[in-house]
Phi, psi and omega in degrees: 000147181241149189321301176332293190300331188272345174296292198320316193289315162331297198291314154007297187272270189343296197298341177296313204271324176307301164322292183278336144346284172273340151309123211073023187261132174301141188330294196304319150298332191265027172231060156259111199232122225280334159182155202326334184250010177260148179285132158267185175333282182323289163320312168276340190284313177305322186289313207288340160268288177348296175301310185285319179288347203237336165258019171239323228263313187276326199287323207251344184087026147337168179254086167318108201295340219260268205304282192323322171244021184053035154324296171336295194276347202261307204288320195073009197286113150346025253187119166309116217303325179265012191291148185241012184109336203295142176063350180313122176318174164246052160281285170308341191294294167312004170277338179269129185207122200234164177238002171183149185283009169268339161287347172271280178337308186282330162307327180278335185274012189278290190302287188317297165348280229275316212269297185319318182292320155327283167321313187313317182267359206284141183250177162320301172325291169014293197272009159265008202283148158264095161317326196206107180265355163305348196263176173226077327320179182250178207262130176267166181330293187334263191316345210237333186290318192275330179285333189260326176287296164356266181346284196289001177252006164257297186309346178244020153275337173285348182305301185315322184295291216291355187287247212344316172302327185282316194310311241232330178285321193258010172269000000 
C-alpha cells in the first residue's frame, strides 16, 4: 500500500465521521452548545472542512473550495470571508450557526472531492516538498497531510461527543 492510498482511506474516515455526526440533526442540535464555552456540532464541523480547505488548498496551490464554489455565501456567516475558526472566542463560536446539516455535509463532501483529487496524484517524492517554511523544521507536504488528518478526527469525535451529550439529554 502506498502513503497516498493510506491518506486517501484516513480523509475517508472523516467524511464518514461527519456524516454520521450530523445526521439527522435539527437546526437546534446541531448550534446547540452543551455550555456557554463549548463547541456545537455545527461550529465544529464547519471548522475542521474550513481547516482542510484553507491547508489543503494552500498545500497543492488550490482554489479555496469556501470561496471558489460560494460556500462562503450558502453559509452567510458574519465572519471575514478565509476565517476557519483557528482562535475563536467562544463568543465567535457562537456566531457560526446552520439551519441545516445538509449545508455542513455538502461543504464537507465539496472539500472531500477537492481533497482525493489531490491525493490521487501526489507521489512519494511529493510528500517531501515544503510546504510551510515558518515552522522549525519546516513543514513538509507529508507532515501538513497527516497534521490536518489528525486535526479534523479529533474535531469530528468531538462533534460525535457533543451529539451524544444533546442525544442522552433529550432521552
Amino acid at each position: 500500500m502506498h502513503a497516498k492510498d493510506i491518506l486517501i482511506d484516513g480523509y475517508g474516515r472523516i467524511q464518514e465521521e461527519v456524516h454520521a455526526a450530523v445526521g439527522g440533526l435539527d437546526a437546534d442540535d446541531l448550534n446547540a452548545r452543551p455550555t456557554a464555552e463549548t463547541n456545537s456540532v455545527a461550529w465544529l464541523v464547519w471548522h475542521l472542512t474550513r481547516v482542510q480547505d484553507d491547508h489543503l488548498a494552500d498545500a497543492f496551490g488550490l482554489d479555496q473550495v469556501w470561496l471558489s464554489q460560494e460556500w462562503e455565501k450558502r453559509f452567510g456567516l458574519d465572519l471575514p470571508r478565509r476565517d476557519t475558526g483557528y482562535g475563536h472566542s467562544a463568543a465567535k463560536v457562537g456566531t457560526v450557526r446552520v439551519a441545516d446539516g445538509g449545508l455542513l455535509t455538502g461543504y464537507y463532501d465539496a472539500v472531500h472531492a477537492q481533497t482525493l483529487q489531490a491525493l490521487r496524484g501526489v507521489t512519494a517524492a511529493e510528500l517531501e516538498r515544503v510546504v510551510d517554511e515558518r515552522w522549525d523544521p519546516p513543514v513538509t507536504l507529508g507532515v501538513r497531510l497527516v497534521s490536518v488528518l489528525s486535526d479534523d478526527l479529533q474535531h469530528v469525535g468531538q462533534a460525535a461527543y457533543v451529539r451524544g451529550l444533546l442525544q442522552s439529554a433529550a432521552a
